[in-house]
C-alpha positions, 0 to 999 in steps of 0.5 A: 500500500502507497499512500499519498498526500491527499488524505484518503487516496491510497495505491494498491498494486496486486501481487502478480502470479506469472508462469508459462500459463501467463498470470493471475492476480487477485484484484479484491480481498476483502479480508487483505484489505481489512488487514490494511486498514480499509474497510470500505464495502464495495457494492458496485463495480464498474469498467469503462473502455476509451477508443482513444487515447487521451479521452477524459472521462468525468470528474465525480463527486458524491456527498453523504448519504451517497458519497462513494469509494472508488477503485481504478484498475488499469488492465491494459496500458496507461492512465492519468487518474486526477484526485481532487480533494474539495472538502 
């Protein structure tokens, strides 16, 4: 776990499993991220695809009772993901 200078922002990089198959990593443990200290319940998960590079996608903001965690996955490639913090 990396942490960053925006409170509540933190990276995870999956431990990657290789061998002559190819890979396999484990993108979500709840109890290995308890042991991390994070105990949110994700109860959506989401994917987007962008065509093109250099798409930008929207910046989302959701306060309580609807305020949401968030997990970026890159699967193939790159990203510029931007945390904005506006507490």
């Amino acid at each position: 776990m990396e942490t960053t200078d925006l409170d509540g922002v933190i990276i995870l990089t999956p431990r990657v499993f290789s061998d002559a198959r190819g890979s396999f990593q484990e993108t979500y443990n709840r109890h290995t991220l308890a042991g991390l200290g994070i105990d949110t319940v994700f109860v959506q998960d989401n994917q987007s695809w962008s065509r093109e590079a250099g798409t930008v996608r929207g910046l989302h903001f959701q306060a309580p009772p609807h305020a949401q965690a968030k997990i970026v996955r890159v699967l193939v490639g790159e990203i510029f993901d931007v945390a904005v913090d506006i507490r």
